[in-house]
C-alpha positions as CSV (number, residue, x, y, z in Angstrom):
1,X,102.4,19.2,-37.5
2,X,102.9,17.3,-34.1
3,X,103.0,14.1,-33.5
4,X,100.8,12.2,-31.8
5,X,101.3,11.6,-28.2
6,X,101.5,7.3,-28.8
7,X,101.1,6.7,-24.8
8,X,97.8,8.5,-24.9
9,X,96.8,6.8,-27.8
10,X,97.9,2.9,-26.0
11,X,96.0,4.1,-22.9
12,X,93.0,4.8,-24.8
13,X,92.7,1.6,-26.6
14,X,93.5,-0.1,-24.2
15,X,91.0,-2.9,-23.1
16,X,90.8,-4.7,-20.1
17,X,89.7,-8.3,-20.8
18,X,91.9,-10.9,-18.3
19,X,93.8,-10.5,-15.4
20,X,96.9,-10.1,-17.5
21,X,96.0,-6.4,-18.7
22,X,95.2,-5.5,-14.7
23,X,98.9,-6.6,-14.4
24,X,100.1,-4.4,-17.0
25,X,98.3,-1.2,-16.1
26,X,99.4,-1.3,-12.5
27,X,103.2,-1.8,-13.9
28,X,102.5,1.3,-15.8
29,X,101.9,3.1,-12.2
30,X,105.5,2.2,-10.8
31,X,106.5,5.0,-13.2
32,X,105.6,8.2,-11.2
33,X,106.5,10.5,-13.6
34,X,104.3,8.7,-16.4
35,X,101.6,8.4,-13.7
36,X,102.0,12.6,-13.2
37,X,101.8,13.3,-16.8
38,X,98.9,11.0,-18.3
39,X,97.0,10.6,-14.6
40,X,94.1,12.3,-16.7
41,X,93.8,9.1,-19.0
42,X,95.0,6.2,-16.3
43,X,92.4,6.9,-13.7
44,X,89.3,6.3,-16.6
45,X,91.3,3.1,-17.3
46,X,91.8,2.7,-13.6
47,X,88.3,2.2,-12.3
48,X,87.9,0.2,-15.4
49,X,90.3,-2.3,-14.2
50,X,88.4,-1.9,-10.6
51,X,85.0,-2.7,-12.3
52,X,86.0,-5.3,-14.1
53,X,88.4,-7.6,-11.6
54,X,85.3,-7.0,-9.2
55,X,82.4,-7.5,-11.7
56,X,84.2,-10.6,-13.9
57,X,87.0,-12.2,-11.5
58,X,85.3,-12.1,-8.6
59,X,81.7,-11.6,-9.9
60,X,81.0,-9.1,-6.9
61,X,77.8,-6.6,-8.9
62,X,76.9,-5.2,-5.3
63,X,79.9,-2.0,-4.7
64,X,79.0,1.2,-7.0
65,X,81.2,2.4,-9.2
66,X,82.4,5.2,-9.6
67,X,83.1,5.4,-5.3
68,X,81.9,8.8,-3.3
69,X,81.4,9.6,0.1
70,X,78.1,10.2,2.1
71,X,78.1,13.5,1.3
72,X,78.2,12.7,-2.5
73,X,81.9,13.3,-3.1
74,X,83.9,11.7,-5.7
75,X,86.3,9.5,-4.4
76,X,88.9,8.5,-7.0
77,X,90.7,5.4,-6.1
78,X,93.2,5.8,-8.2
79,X,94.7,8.1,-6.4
80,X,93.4,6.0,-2.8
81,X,95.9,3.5,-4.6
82,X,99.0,5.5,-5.3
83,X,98.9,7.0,-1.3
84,X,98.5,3.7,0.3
85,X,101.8,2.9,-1.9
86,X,103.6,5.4,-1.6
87,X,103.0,4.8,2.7
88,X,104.4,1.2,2.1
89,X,101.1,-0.4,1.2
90,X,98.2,-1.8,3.1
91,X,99.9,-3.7,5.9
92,X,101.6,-1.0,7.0
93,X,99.3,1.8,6.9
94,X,97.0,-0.4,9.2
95,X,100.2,-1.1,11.7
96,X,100.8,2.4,12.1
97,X,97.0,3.7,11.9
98,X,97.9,6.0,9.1
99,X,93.9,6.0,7.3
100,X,93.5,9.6,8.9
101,X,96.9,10.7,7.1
102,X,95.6,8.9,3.9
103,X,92.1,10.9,4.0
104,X,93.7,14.2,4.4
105,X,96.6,13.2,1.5
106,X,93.3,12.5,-0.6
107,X,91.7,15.9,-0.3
108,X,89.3,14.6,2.5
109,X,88.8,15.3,6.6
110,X,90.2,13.7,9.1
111,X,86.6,11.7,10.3
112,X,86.8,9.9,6.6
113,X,89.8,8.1,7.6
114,X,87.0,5.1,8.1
115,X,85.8,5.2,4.8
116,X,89.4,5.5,3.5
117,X,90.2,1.9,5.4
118,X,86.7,0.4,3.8
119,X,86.9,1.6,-0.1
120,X,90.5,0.3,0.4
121,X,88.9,-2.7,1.6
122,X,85.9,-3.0,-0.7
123,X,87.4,-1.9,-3.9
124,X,91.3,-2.6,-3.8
125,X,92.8,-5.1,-1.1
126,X,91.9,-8.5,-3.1
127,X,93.3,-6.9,-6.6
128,X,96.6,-5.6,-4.9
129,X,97.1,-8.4,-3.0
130,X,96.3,-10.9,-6.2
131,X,98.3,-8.9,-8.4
132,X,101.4,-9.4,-5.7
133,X,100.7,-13.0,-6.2
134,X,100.6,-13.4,-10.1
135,X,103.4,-11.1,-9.8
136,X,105.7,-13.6,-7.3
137,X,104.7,-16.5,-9.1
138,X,105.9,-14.9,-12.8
139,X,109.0,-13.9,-10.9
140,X,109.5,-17.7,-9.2
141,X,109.1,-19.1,-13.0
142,X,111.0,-16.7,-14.5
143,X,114.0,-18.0,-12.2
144,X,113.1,-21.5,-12.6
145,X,113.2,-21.2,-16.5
146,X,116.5,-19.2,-16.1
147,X,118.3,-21.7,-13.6
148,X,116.7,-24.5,-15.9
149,X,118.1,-22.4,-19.5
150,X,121.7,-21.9,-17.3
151,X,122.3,-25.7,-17.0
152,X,121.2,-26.8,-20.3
153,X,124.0,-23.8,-21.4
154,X,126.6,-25.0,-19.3
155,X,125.7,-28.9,-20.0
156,X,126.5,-27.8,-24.3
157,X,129.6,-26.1,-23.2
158,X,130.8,-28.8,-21.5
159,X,129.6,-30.7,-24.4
160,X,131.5,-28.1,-26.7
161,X,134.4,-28.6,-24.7
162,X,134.6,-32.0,-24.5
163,X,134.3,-32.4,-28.6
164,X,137.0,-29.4,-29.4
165,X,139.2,-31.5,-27.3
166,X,139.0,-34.5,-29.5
167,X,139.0,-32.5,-32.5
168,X,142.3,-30.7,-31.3
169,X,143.3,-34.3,-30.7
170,X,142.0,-35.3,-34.3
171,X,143.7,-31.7,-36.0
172,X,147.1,-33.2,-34.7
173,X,147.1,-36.0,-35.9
174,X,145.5,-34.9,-39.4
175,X,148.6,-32.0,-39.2
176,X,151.0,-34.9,-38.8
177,X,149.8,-36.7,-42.1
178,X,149.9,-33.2,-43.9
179,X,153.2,-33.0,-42.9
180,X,154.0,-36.5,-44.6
181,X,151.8,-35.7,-47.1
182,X,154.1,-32.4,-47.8
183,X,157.8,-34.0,-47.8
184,X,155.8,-36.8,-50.1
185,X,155.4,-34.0,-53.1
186,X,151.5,-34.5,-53.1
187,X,149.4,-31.2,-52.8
188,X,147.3,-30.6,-50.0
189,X,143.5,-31.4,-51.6
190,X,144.7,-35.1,-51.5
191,X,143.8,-35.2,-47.8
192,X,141.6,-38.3,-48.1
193,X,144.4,-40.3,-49.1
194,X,146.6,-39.7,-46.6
195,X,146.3,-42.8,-44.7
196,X,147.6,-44.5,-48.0
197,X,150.5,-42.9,-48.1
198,X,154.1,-43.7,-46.5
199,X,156.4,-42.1,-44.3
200,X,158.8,-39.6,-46.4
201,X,162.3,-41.9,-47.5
202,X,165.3,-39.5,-46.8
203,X,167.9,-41.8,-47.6
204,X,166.1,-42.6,-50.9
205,X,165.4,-39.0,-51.8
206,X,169.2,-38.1,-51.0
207,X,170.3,-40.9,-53.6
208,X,167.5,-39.3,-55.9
209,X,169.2,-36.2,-55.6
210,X,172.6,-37.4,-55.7
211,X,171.9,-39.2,-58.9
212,X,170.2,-36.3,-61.0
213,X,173.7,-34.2,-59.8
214,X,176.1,-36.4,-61.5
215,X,173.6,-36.6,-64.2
216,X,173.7,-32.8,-64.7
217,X,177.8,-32.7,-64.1
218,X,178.0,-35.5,-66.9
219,X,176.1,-34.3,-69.6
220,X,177.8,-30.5,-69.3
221,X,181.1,-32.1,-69.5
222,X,180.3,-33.4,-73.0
223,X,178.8,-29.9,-73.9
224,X,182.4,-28.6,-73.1
């Protein structure tokens, strides 16, 4: 059995209920290739998204949806959407008077590049130009939250820094107390007494040493 296709089954229940799932359905469209191969199932969720950010956010009831010419032709704006883009969006269509070129790219005549410029007006400019908003604004607080989670990182590793030093400092002068510890015949769990304990006596540890030699050359004399 095959399985099934998951991004067919997301656009399908997908709901649009706050601004926030406008945003993610027109992120979906920077993806051409997903946009080619599931157009079928976007553009129902398309003028969805239309209806809604016009009906709800803006509580326009007055432009009919779906959009069609005056001679009762379908216009889908879905596609009115993706060859604005791909000309470098509103703005520059307008500069370079482009709406003819749109009207023909959209399966239309060349005397419906007027209608082009007013269902881009009526149905699309405020949501595009909104979304570019949200989307600037998310992008300037993104950055703020990064610069602000970049200092609190460098102010711990300074921090870090700062407290590795002193216990370098403090590991020094613990290794010279193991050191005394050592040479003083006490094992090295007795740590928490070291500040007890004394320098290591060489001159008293040679005598000891001395001492136990003539003991050991005395008594194997007499064994002779």
């Amino acid at each position: 059995m095959e399985e099934p296709d998951w991004n067919i089954m997301i656009l399908q229940a997908m709901s649009i209920n706050e601004f926030q799932d406008c945003k993610a359905l027109l992120v979906m469209l920077e993806d051409n290739g997903y946009v080619g191969k599931y157009k079928f199932f976007i553009e129902k969720k398309f003028e969805d998204m239309v209806e809604w950010f016009l009906n709800v956010k803006l509580e326009i009831n007055s432009r009919p949806l779906p959009a069609y010419t005056e001679n009762n032709r379908k216009v889908s704006l879905l596609d009115l959407y993706l060859v604005v883009k791909r000309e470098g969006g509103h703005r520059r269509v307008i500069d370079n008077h482009m709406w003819a070129v749109i009207a023909k790219d959209m399966g239309l005549d060349y005397n419906d590049a007027e209608l082009m410029r007013l269902m881009y007006a009526m149905y699309l400019d405020v949501l595009v130009y909104y979304y570019k908003i949200k989307s600037t604004q998310n992008a300037a607080s993104e950055k703020e939250i990064s610069e602000d989670v970049g200092e609190k990182r460098r102010t711990r590793s300074m921090e870090l820094d700062a407290g590795t030093s002193e216990q370098s400092g403090a590991e020094q002068e613990g290794a010279t107390d193991e050191h005394y510890a050592f040479f003083a015949g006490n094992d090295w769990y007795g740590l928490k007494r070291l500040k007890q304990r004394k320098k290591f006596d060489f001159r008293r540890a040679e005598k000891a040493v001395n001492e136990a030699n003539d003991s050991v050359l005395k008594h194997s004399r007499k064994g002779n």
